[in-house]
VOPAGU-2260 file (C-alpha; in pm, 1 decimal, decimal comma):
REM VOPAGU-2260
SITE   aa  ch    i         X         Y         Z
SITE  UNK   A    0   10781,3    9665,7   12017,2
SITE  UNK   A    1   11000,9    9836,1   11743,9
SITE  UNK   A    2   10912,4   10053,3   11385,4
SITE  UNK   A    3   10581,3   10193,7   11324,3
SITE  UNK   A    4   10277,7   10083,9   11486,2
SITE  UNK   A    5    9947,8   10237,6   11362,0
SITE  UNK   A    6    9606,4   10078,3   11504,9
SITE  UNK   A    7    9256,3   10170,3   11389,8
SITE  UNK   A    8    9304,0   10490,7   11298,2
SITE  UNK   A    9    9014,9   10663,4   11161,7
SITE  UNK   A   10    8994,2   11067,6   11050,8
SITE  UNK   A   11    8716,1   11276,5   10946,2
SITE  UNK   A   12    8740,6   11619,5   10769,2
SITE  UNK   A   13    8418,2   11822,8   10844,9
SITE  UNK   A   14    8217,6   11487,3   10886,4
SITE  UNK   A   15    8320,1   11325,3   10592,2
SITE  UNK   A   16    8538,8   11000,9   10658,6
SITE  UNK   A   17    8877,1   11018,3   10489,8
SITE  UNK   A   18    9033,3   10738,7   10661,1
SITE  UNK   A   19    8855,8   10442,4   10810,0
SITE  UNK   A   20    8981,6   10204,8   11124,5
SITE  UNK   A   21    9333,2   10152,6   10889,4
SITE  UNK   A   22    9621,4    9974,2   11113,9
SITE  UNK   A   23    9963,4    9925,4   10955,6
SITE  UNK   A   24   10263,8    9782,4   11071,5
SITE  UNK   A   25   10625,1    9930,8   10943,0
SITE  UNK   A   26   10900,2    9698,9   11082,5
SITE  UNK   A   27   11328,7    9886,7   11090,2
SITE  UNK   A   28   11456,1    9826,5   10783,8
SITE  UNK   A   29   11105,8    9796,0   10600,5
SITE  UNK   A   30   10984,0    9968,1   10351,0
SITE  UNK   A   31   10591,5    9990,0   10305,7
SITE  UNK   A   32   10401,5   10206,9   10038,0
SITE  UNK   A   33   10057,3   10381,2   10044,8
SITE  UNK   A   34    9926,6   10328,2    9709,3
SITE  UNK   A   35    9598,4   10453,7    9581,4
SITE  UNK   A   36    9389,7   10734,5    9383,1
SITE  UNK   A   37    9435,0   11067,2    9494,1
SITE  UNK   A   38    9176,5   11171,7    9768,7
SITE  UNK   A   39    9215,4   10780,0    9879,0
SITE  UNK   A   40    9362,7   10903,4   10229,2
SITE  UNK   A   41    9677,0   10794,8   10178,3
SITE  UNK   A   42    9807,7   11156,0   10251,0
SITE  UNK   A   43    9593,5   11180,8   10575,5
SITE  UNK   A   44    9681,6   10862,8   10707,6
SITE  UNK   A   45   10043,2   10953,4   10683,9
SITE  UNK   A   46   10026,0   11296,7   10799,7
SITE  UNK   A   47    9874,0   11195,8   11140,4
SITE  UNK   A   48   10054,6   10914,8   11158,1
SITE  UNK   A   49   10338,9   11182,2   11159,4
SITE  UNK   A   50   10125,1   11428,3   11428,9
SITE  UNK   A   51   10066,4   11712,8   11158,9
SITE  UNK   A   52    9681,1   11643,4   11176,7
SITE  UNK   A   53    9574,0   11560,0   11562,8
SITE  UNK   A   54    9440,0   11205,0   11611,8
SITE  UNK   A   55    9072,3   11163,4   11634,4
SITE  UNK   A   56    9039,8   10771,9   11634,6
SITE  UNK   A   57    9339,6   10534,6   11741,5
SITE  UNK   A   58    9594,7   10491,5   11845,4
SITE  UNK   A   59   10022,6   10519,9   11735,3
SITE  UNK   A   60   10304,0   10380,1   11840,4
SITE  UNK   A   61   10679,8   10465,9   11742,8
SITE  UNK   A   62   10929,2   10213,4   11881,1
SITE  UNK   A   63   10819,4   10132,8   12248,8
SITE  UNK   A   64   10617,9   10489,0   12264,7
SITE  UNK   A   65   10293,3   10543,8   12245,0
SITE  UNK   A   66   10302,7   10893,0   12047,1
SITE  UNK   A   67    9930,5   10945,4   12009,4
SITE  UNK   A   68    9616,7   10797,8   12178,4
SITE  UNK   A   69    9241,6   10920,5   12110,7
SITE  UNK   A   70    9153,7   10770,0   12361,2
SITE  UNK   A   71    9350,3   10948,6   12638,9
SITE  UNK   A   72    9446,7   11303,1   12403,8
SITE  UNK   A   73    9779,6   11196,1   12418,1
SITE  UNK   A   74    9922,1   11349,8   12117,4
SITE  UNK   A   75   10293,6   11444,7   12081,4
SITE  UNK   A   76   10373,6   11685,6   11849,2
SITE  UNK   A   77   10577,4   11567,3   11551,8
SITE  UNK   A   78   10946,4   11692,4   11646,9
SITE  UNK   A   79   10886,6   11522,5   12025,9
SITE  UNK   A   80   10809,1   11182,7   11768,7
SITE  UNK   A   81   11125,3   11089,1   11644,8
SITE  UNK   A   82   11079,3   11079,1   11290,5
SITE  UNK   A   83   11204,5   11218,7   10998,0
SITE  UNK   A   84   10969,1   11394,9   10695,9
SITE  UNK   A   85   10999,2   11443,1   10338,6
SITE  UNK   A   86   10754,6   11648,9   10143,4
SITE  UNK   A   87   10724,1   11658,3    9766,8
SITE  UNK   A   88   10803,2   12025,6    9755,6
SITE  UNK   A   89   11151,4   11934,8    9945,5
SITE  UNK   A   90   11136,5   12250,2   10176,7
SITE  UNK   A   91   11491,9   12335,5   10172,5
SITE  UNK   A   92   11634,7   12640,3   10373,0
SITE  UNK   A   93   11684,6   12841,9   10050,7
SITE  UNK   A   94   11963,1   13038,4   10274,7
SITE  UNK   A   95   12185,6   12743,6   10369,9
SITE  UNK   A   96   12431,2   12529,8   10215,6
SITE  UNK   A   97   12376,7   12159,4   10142,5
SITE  UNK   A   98   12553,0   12109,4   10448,0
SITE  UNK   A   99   12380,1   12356,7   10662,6
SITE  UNK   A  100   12043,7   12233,9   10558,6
SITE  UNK   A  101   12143,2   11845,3   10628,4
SITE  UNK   A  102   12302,6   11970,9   10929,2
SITE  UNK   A  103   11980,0   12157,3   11045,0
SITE  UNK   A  104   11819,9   11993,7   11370,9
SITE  UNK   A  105   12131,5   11729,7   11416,3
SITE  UNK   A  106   12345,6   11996,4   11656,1
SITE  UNK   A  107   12642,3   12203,4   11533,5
SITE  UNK   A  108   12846,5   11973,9   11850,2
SITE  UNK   A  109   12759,8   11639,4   11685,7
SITE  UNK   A  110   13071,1   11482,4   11576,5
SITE  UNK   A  111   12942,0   11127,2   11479,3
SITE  UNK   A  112   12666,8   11292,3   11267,3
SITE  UNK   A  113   12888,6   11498,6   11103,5
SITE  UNK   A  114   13106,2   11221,9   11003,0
SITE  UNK   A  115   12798,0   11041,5   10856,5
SITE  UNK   A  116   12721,7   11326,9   10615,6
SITE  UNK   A  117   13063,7   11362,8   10474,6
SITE  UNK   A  118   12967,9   10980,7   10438,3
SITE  UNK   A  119   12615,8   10986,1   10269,0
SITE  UNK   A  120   12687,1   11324,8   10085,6
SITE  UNK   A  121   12969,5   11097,0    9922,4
SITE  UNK   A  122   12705,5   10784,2    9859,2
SITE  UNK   A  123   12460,0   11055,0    9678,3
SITE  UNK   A  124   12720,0   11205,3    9463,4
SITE  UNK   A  125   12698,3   11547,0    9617,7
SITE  UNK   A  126   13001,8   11617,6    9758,5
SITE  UNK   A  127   13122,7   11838,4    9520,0
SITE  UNK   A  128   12790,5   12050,3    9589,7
SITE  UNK   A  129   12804,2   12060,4    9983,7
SITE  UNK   A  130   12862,8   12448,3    9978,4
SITE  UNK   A  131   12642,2   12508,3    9710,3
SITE  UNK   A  132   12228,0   12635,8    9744,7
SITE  UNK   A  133   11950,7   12492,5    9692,5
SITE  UNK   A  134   11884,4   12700,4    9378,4
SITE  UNK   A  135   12170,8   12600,2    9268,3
SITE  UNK   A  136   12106,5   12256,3    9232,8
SITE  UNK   A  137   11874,9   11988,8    9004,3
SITE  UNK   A  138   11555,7   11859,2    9086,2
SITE  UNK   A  139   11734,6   11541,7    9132,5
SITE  UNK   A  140   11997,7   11700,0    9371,9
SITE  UNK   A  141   11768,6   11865,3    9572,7
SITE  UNK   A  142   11520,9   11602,4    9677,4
SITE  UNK   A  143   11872,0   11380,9    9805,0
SITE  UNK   A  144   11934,9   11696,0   10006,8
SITE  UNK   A  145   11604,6   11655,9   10107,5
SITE  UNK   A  146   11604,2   11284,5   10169,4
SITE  UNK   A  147   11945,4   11299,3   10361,1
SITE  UNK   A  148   11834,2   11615,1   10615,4
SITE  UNK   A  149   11515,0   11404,1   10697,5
SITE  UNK   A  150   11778,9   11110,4   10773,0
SITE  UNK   A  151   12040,8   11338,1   10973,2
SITE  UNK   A  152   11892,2   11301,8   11290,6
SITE  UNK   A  153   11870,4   10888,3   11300,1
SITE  UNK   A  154   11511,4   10907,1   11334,7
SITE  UNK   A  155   11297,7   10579,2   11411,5
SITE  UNK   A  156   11052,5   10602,4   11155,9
SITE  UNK   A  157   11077,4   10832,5   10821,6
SITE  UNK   A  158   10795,0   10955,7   10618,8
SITE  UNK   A  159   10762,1   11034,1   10229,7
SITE  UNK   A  160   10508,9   11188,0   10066,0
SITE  UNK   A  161   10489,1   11208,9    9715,9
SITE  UNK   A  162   10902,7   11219,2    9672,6
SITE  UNK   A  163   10979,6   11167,7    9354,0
SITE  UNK   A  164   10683,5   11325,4    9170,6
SITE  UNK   A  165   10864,5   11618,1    9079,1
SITE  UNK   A  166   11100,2   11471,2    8830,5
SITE  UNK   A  167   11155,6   11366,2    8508,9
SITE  UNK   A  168   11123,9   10968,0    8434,0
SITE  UNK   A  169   11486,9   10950,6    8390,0
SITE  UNK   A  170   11611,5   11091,1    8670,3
SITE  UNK   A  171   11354,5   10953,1    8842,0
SITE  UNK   A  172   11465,3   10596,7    8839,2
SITE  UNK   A  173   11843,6   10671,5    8935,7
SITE  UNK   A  174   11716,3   10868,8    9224,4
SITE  UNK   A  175   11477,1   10545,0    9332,5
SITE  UNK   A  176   11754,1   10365,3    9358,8
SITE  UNK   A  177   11967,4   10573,1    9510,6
SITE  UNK   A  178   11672,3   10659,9    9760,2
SITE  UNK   A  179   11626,5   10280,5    9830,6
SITE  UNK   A  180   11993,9   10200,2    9873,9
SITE  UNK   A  181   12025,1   10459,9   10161,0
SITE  UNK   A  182   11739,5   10345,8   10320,1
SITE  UNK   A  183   11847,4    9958,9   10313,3
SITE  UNK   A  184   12163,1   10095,8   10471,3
SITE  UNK   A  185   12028,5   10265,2   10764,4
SITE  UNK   A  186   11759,0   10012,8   10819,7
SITE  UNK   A  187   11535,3   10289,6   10905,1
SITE  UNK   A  188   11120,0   10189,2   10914,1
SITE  UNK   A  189   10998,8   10388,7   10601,2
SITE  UNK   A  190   10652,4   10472,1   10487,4
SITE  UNK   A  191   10601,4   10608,4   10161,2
SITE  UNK   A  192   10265,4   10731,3   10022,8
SITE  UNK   A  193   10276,6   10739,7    9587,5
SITE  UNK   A  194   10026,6   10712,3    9318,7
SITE  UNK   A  195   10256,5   10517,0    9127,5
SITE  UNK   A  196   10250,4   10148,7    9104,3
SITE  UNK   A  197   10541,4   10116,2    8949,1
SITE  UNK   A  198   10703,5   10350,3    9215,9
SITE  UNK   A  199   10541,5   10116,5    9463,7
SITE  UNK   A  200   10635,1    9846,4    9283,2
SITE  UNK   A  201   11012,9    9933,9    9278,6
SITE  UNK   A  202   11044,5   10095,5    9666,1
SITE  UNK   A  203   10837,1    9878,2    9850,8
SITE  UNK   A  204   10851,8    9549,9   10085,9
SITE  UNK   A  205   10481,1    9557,1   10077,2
SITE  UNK   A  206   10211,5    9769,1    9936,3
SITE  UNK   A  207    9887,2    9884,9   10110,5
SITE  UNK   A  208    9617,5    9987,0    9858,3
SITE  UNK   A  209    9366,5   10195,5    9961,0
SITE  UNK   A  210    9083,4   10318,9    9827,9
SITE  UNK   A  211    8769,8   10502,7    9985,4
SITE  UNK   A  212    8989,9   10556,9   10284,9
SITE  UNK   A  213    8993,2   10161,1   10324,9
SITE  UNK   A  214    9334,3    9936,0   10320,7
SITE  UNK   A  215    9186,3    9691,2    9998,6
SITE  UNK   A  216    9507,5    9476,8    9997,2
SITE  UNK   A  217    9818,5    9437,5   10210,5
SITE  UNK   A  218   10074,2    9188,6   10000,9
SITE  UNK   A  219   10424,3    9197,7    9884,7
SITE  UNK   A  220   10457,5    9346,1    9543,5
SITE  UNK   A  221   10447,8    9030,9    9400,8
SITE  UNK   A  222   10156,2    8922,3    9550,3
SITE  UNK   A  223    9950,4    9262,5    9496,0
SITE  UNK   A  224   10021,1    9195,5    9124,3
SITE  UNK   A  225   10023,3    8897,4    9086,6
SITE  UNK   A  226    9711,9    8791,3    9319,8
SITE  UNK   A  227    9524,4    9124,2    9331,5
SITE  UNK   A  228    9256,6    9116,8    9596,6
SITE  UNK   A  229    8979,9    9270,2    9382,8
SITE  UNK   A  230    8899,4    9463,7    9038,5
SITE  UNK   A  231    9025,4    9783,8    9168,9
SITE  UNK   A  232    9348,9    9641,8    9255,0
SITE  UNK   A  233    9408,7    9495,7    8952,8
SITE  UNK   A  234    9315,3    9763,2    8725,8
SITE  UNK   A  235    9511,6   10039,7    8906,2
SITE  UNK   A  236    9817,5    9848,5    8835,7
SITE  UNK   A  237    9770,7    9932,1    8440,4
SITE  UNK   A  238    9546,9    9865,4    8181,9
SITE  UNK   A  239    9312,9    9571,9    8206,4
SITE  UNK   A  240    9064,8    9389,9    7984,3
SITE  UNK   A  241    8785,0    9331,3    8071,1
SITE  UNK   A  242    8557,3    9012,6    7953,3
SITE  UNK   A  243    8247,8    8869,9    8158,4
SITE  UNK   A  244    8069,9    8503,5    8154,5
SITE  UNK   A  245    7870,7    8254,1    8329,0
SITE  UNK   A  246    8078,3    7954,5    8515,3
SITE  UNK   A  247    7922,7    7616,9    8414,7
SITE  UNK   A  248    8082,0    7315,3    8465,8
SITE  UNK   A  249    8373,6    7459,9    8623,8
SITE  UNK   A  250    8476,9    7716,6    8373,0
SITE  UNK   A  251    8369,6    8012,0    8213,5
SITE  UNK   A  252    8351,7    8061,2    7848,5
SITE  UNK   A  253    8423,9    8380,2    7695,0
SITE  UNK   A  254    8470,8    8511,2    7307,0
SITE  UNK   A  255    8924,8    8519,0    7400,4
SITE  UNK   A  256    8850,4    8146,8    7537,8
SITE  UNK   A  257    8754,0    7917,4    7840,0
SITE  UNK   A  258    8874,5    7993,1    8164,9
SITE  UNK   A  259    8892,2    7749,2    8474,0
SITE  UNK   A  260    8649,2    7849,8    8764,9
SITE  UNK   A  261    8619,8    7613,9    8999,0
SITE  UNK   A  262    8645,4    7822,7    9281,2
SITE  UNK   A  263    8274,5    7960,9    9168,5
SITE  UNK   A  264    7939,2    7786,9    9164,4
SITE  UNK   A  265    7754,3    7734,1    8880,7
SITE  UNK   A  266    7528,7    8002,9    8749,6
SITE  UNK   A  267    7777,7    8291,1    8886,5
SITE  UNK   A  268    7834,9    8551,1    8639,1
SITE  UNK   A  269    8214,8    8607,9    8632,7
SITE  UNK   A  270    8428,0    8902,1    8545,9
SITE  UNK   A  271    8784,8    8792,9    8419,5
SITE  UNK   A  272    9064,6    9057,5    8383,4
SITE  UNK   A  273    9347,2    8991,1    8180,1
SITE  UNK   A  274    9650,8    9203,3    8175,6
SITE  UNK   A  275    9785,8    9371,4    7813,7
SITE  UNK   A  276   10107,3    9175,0    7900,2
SITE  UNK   A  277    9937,9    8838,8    7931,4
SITE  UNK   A  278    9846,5    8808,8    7615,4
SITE  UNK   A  279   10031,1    8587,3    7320,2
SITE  UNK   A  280   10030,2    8688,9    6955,2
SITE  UNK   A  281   10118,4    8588,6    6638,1
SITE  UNK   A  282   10039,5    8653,9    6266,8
SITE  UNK   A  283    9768,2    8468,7    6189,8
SITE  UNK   A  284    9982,9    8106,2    6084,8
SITE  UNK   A  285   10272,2    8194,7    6254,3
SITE  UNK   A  286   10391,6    8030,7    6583,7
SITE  UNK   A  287   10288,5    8301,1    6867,2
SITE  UNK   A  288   10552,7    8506,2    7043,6
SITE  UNK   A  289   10649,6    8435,7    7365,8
SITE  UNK   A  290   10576,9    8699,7    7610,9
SITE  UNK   A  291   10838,3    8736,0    7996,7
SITE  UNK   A  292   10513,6    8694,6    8172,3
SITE  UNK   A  293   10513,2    8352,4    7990,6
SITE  UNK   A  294   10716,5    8211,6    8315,5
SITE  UNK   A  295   10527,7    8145,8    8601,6
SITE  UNK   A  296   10533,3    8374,8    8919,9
SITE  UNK   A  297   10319,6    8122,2    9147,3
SITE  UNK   A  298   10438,0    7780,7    9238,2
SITE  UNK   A  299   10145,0    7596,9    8976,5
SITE  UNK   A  300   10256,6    7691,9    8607,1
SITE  UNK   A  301   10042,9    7881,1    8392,3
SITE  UNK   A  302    9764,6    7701,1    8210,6
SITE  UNK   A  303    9710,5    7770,9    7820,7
SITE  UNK   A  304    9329,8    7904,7    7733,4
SITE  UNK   A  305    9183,3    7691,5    7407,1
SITE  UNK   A  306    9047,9    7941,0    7186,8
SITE  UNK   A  307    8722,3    7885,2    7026,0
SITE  UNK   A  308    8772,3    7751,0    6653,0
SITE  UNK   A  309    8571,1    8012,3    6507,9
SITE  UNK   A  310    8741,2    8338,0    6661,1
SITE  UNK   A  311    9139,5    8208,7    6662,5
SITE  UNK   A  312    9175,6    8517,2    6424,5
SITE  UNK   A  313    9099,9    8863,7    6487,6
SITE  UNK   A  314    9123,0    9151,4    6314,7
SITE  UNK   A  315    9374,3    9445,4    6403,9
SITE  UNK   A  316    9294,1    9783,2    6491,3
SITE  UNK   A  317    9592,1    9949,5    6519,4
SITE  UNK   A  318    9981,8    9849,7    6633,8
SITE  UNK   A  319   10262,4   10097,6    6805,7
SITE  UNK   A  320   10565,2   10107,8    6907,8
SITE  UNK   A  321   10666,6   10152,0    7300,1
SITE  UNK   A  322   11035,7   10123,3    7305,7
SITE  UNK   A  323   11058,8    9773,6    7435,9
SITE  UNK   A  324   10751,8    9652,7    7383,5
SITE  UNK   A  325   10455,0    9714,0    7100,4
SITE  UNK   A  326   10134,5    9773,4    7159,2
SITE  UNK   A  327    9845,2    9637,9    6930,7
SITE  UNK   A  328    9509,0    9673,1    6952,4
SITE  UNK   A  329    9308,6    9384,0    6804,2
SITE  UNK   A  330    8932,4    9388,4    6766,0
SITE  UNK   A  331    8699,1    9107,0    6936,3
SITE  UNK   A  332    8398,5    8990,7    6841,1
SITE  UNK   A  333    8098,4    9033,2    7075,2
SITE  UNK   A  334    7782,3    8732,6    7052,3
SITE  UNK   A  335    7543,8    9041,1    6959,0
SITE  UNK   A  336    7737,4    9139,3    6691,6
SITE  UNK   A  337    7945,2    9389,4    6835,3
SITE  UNK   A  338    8303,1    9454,3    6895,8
SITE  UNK   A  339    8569,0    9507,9    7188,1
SITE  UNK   A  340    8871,9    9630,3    7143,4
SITE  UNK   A  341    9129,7    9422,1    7335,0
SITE  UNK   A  342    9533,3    9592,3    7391,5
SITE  UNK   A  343    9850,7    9357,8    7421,9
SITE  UNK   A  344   10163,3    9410,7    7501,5
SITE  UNK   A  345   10422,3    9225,0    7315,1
SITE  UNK   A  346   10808,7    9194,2    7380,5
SITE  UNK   A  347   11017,8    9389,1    7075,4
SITE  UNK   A  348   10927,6    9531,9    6787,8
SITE  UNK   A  349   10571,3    9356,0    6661,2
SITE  UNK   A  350   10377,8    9603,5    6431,9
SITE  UNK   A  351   10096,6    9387,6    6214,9
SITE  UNK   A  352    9929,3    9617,6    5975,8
SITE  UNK   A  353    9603,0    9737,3    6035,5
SITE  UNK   A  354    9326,5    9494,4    5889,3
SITE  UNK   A  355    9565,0    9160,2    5929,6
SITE  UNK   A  356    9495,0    8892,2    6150,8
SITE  UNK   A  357    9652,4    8730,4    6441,6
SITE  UNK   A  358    9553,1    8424,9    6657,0
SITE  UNK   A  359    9632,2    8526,7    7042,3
SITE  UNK   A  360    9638,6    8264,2    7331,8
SITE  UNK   A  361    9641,4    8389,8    7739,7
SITE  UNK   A  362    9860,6    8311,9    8030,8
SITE  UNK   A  363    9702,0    8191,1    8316,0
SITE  UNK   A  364    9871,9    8426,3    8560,3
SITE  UNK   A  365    9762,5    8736,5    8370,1
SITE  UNK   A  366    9427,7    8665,6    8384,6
SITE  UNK   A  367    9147,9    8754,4    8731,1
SITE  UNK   A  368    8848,2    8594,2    8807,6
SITE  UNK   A  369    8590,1    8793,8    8999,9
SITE  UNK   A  370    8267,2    8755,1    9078,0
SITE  UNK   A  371    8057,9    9024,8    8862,6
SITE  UNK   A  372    7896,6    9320,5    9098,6
């Protein structure tokens, strides 16, 4: 048995359940991501997972140790564990070097570990600042610091929490990949707890959502967004409309079209969810614009939704743009007479005026079927 190993854990915090009978499975070289709301558990599964909070309910294994059992109290504490942490605050010695703090619990005598930090302090472009403090450096800087002292020691299994959430969405993405290209190298078992699906997204090898202290979904990152397991998972991944209907005859009709629902028997009121980005529009006579979602992500190609003749124009609300992509709001017309107001996202610059019209048609793999709660 090698990486992480957790099995039914379950934690408590004054009676209330935080975590509930969650097992995960972190192979070397994998990278898996704790994704959810805050107060999810994410946090809490991690942290005992790590031995900061004492197991009350399962068991953990690290390589071919078993590092905590409920069962029998066996708990090691976490520096007995052979792991390596990462905090969002970083927690750097503010009284040491770069050097000194990477160096910290690897062994002034350690020849081959030294070697590797001239190595990786090269690979994070901080050579030039191994002398330096920690107040001395960026946010950026810092949390590699961080990341490469949690590495030092060649630990089986590392933990992040949170470590990218203190900078800015530039530096941010160069330090992802940075982050991720390290890890790859070592081939070190890595789990990573973020409220960012896009962070997830990016990092991961597969994504466990949780929510209510529950694991919801377990899937590669193309299969969590692409096949999300239920409403929750799909709408934490970004904006979704939301439409409802009644399957008959296989399908359910709705006032942005007719969907296929043959997985559902008749009489079962539906909920579809269709992703901003899954969404085709054009001025109203125009030839619609072609949206990257367009191409299919699942072996069976996207089927095209017929819009109702009487509602192949709406109205828009409002258009902006988001840098690569514009955002319009378009109004939709509700059987009792009310409206919904429905967002796309559209490649480029698209910016309709206000009060125009433009026919819209779906892709298939942007849209959810659930049955309604």
């Amino acid at each position: 048995m090698s990486g992480l190993h957790i099995s039914n854990l379950s934690h408590d915090f004054d009676d209330v359940p935080v975590v509930r009978g969650v097992s995960v499975f972190v192979a070397p070289g994998e990278v898996v991501c704790l994704l959810g709301p805050s107060g999810c558990g994410k946090t809490t599964l991690l942290r005992v997972a790590a031995g900061l909070e004492r197991l009350q309910r399962g068991q953990v294994h690290i390589g071919e140790a078993i590092v905590a059992d409920a069962a029998t109290g066996h708990d090691l504490p976490p520096e007995k564990r052979g792991i390596g942490l990462m905090f969002q605050d970083y927690a750097l010695f503010p009284h040491l070097s770069v050097r000194e703090n990477i160096l910290f619990g690897v062994g002034a005598n350690s020849d081959e570990r030294r070697t590797w930090i001239d190595q990786a302090l090269r690979l994070m472009d901080l050579e030039k600042h191994a002398v330096s403090f920690p107040h001395m450096l960026s946010g950026g800087q810092q949390q590699r610091v961080a990341l490469l002292r949690a590495l030092a020691p060649k630990p089986r299994v590392l933990f992040l929490d949170e470590p990218f959430s203190g900078l800015d969405i530039t530096r941010r993405a160069q330090v992802r990949q940075q982050t991720l290209e390290v890890l790859k190298d070592i081939g070190v078992a890595t789990l990573m707890v973020t409220h960012d699906p896009e962070e997830a997204m990016f990092m991961a090898d597969r994504i466990l959502v949780m929510n209510h202290g529950r694991v919801v979904q377990d899937g590669t990152p193309v299969e969590t967004y692409f096949d999300p397991a239920d409403p929750f998972v799909a709408g934490f991944f970004g904006p979704i409309n939301r439409l409802s209907g009644v399957v008959a005859d296989g399908h359910v009709a709705t006032p942005l079209g007719t969907f296929p629902a043959s997985d559902f028997e008749a009489g079962t009121r539906i909920e579809v969810l269709v992703r901003p980005e899954g969404l085709r529009l054009a001025e109203a006579g125009k030839t619609p614009r072609e949206n990257p979602g367009d191409a299919p992500c699942k072996p069976a190609p996207p089927v095209r939704m017929a819009l109702p003749e009487t509602a192949s124009h709406f109205e828009v609300k409002s258009a902006r743009p988001l840098g690569g992509s514009s955002l319009v709001i378009f109004a939709l017309p509700l059987p009792d007479g009310s409206e919904l107001a429905i967002e796309a996202r559209v490649p480029g610059m698209f910016l309709p005026a206000p009060g125009s019209r433009v026919t819209v048609s779906v892709n298939a793999n942007e849209a959810h079927l659930f049955k309604a709660e």
